[in-house]
TIRO-2110 file (N, C-alpha, C; in Angstrom, 1 decimal):
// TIRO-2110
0.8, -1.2, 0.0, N, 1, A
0.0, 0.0, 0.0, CA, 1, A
0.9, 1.2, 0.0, C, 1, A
0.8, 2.2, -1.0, N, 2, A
1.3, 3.7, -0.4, CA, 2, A
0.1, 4.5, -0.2, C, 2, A
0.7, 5.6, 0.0, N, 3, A
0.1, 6.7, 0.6, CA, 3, A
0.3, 7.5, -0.6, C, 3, A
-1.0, 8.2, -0.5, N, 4, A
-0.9, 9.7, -1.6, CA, 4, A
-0.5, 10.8, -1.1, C, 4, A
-0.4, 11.5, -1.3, N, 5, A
0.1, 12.6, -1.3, CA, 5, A
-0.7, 13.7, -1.8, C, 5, A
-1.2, 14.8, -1.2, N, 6, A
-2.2, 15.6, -2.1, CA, 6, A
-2.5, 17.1, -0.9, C, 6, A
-2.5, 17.9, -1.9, N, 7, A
-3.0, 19.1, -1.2, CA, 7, A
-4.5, 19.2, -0.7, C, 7, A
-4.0, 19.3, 0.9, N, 8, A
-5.5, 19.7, 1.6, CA, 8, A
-5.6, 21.2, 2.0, C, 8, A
-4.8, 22.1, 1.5, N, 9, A
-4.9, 23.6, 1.8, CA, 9, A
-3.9, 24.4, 1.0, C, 9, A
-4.3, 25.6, 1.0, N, 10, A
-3.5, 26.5, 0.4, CA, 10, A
-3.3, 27.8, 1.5, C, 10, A
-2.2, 28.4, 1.3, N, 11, A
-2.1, 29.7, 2.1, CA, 11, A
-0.9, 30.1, 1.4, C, 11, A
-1.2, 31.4, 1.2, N, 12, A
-0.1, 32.4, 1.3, CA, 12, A
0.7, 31.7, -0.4, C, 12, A
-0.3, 31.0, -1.0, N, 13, A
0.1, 30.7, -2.6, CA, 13, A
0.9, 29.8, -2.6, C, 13, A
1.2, 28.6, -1.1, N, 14, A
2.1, 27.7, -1.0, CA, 14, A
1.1, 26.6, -0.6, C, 14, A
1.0, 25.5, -0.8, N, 15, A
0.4, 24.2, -0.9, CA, 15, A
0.4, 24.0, 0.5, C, 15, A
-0.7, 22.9, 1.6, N, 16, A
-0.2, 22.6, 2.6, CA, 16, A
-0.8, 20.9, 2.0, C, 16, A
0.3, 20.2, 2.6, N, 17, A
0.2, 18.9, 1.8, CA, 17, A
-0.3, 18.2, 3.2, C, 17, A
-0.7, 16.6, 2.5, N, 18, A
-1.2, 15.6, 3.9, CA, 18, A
-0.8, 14.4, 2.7, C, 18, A
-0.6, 13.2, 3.9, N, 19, A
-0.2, 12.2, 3.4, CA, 19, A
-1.7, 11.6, 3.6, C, 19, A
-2.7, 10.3, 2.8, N, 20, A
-3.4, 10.0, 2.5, CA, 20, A
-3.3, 8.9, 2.8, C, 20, A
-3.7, 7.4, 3.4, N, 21, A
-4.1, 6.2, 3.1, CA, 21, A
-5.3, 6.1, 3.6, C, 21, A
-6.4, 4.4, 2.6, N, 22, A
-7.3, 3.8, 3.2, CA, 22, A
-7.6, 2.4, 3.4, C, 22, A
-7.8, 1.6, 3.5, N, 23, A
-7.9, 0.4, 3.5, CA, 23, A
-8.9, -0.3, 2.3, C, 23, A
-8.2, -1.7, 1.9, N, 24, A
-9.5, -1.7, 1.3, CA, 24, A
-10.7, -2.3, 2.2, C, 24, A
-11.8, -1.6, 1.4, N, 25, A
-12.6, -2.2, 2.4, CA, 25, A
-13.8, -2.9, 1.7, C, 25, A
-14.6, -3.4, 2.2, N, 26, A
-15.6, -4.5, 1.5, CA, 26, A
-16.9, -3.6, 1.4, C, 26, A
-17.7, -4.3, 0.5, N, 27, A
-18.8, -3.5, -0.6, CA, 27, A
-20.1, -3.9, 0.5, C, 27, A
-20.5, -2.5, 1.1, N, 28, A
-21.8, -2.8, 2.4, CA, 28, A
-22.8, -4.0, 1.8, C, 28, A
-22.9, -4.3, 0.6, N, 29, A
-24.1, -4.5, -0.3, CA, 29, A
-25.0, -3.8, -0.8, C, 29, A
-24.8, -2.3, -0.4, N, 30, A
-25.5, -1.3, -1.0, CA, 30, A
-24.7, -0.6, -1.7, C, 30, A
-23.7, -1.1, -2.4, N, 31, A
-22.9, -1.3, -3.8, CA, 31, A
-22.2, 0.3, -3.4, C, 31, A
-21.8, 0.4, -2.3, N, 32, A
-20.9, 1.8, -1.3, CA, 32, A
-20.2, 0.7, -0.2, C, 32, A
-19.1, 1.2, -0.3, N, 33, A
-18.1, 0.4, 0.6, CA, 33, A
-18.5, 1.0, 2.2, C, 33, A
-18.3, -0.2, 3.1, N, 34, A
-19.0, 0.7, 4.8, CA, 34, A
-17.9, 1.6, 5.0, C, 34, A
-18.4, 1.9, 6.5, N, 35, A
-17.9, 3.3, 6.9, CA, 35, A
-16.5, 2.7, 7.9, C, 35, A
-15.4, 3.1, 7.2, N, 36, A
-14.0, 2.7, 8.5, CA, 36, A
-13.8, 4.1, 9.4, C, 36, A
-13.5, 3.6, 10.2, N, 37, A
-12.5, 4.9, 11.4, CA, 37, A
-11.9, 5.6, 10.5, C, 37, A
-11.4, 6.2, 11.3, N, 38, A
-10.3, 7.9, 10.5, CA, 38, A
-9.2, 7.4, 11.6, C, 38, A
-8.1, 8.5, 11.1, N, 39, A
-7.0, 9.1, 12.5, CA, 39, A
-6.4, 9.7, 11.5, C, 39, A
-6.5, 11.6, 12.3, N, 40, A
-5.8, 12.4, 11.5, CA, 40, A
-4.3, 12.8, 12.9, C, 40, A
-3.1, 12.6, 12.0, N, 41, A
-1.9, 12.7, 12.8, CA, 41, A
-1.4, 14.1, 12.1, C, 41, A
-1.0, 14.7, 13.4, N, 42, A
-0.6, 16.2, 13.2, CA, 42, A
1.1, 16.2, 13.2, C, 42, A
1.8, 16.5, 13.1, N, 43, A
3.4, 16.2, 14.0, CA, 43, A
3.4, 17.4, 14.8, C, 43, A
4.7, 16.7, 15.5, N, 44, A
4.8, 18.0, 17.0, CA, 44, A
6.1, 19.0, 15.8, C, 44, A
6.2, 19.9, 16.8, N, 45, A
6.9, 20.4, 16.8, CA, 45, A
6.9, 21.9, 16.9, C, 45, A
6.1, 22.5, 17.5, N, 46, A
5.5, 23.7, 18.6, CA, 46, A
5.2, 24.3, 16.9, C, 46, A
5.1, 24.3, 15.6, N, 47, A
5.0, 25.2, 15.0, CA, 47, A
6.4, 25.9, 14.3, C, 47, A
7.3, 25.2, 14.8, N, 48, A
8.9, 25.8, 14.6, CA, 48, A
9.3, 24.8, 13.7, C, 48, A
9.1, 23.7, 13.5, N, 49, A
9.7, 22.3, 12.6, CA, 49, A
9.3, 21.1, 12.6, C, 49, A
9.6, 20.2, 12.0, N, 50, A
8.5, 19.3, 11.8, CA, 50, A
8.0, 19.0, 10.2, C, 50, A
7.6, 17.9, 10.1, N, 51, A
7.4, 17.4, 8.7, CA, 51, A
6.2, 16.3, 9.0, C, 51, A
5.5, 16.1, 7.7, N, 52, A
4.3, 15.2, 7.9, CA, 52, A
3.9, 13.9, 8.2, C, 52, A
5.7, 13.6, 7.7, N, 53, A
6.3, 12.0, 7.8, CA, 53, A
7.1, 11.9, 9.2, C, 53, A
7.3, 13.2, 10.3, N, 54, A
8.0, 12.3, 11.1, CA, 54, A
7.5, 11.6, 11.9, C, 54, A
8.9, 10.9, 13.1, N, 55, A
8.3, 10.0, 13.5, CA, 55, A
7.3, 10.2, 14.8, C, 55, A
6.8, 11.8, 15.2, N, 56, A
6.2, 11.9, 15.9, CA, 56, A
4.6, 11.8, 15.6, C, 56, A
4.5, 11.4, 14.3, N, 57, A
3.8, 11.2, 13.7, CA, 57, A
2.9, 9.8, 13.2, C, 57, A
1.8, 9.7, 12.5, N, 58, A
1.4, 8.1, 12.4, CA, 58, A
2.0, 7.9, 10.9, C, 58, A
2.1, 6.7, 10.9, N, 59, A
2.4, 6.1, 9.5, CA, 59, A
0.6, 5.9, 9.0, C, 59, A
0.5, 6.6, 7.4, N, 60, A
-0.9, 6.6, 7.4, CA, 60, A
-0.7, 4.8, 6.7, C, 60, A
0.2, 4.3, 6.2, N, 61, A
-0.1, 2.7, 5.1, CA, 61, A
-0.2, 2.1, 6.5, C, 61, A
0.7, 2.2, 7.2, N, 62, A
0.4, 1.0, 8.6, CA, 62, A
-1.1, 1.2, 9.1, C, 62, A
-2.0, 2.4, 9.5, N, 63, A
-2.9, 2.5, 10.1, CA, 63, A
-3.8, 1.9, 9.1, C, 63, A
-3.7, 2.4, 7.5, N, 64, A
-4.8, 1.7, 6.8, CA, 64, A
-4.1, 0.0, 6.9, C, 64, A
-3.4, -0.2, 6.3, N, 65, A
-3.2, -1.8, 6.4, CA, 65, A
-3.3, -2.7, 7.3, C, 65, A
-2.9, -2.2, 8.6, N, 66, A
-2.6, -3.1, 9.5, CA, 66, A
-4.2, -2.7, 10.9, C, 66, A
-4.6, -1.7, 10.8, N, 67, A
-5.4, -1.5, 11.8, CA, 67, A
-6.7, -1.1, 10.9, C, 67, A
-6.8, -1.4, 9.8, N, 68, A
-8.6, -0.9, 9.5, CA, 68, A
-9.0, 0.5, 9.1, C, 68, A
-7.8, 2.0, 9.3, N, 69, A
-8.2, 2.7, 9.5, CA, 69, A
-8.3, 3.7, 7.8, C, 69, A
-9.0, 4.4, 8.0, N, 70, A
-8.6, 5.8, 6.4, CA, 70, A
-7.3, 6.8, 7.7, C, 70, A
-6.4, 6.8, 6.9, N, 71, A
-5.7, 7.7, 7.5, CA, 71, A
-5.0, 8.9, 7.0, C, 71, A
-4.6, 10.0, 7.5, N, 72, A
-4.7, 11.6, 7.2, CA, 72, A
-3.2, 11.8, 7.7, C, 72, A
-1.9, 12.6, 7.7, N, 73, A
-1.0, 13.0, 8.3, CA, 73, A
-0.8, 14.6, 7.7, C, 73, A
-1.1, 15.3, 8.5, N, 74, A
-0.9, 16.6, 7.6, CA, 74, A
0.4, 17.7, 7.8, C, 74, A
0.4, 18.6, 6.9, N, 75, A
1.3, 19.4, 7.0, CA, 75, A
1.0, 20.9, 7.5, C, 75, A
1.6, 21.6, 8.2, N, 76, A
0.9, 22.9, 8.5, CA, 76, A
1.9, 24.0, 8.2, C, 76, A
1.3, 25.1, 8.2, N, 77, A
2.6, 26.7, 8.1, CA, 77, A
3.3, 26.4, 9.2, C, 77, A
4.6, 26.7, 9.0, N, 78, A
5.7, 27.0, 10.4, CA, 78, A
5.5, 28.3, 10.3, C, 78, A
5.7, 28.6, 11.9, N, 79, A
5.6, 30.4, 11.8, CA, 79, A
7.5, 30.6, 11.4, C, 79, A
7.1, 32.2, 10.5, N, 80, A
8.5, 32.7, 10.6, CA, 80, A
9.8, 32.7, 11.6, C, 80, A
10.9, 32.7, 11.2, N, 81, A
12.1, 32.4, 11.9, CA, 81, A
12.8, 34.1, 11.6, C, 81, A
12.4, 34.8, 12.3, N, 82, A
13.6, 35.7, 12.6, CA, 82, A
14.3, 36.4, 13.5, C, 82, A
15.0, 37.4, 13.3, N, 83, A
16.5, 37.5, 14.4, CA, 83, A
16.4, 38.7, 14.6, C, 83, A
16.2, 39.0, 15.8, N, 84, A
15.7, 40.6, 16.8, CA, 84, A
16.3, 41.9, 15.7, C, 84, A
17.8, 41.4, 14.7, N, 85, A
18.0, 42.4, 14.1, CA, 85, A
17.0, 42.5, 12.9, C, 85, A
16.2, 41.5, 12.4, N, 86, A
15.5, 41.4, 11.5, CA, 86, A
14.4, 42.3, 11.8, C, 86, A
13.9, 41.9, 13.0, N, 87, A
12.8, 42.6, 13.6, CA, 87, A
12.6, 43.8, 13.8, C, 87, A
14.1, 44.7, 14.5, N, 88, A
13.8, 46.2, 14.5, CA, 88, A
14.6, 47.3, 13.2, C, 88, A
END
C-alpha cells in the first residue's frame, strides 16, 4: 500500500500537503463500501519544525493496512524564523 500525497490547503500561494491512506474495504451490499475509522496525525513540533512524515507522527499505510483505519498525516505553516535584528 502507499500513501498519496495531495494538497488539503493552500495559504499564502504555498500548498499545505497531507499524506493520505485507506484500507481496502468490503462492498456494504448497498454497492458503497461501509464506513471505516479515521486518525488524523498532526506532528509535534511547537510550530517551529517538523514534517508530515516524522516519527512523531502516524504512519498513514500502517494504520490503513494493518489497523482498518482511512488515515490523514498533515502538514501545517511553520511560523517565521527571525533574528531581533531582523525585527527592528
Amino acid at each position: 500500500m502507499r500513501a498519496l500525497s495531495a494538497a488539503c490547503g493552500l495559504l499564502a500561494r504555498q500548498a499545505l500537503l497531507c499524506d493520505l491512506a485507506r484500507p481496502k474495504v468490503k462492498d456494504s451490499g448497498r454497492g458503497t463500501s461501509a464506513p471505516t475509522p479515521a486518525i488524523l496525525g498532526i506532528h509535534g513540533g511547537c510550530w517551529r519544525g517538523g514534517h508530515k512524515r516524522d516519527t512523531s507522527t502516524i504512519v498513514v499505510t500502517q494504520w490503513a493496512q494493518q489497523f482498518g483505519f482511512c488515515a490523514m498525516s498533515i502538514e501545517y505553516r511553520l511560523i517565521v524564523r527571525l533574528t531581533l535584528q531582523e525585527i527592528t
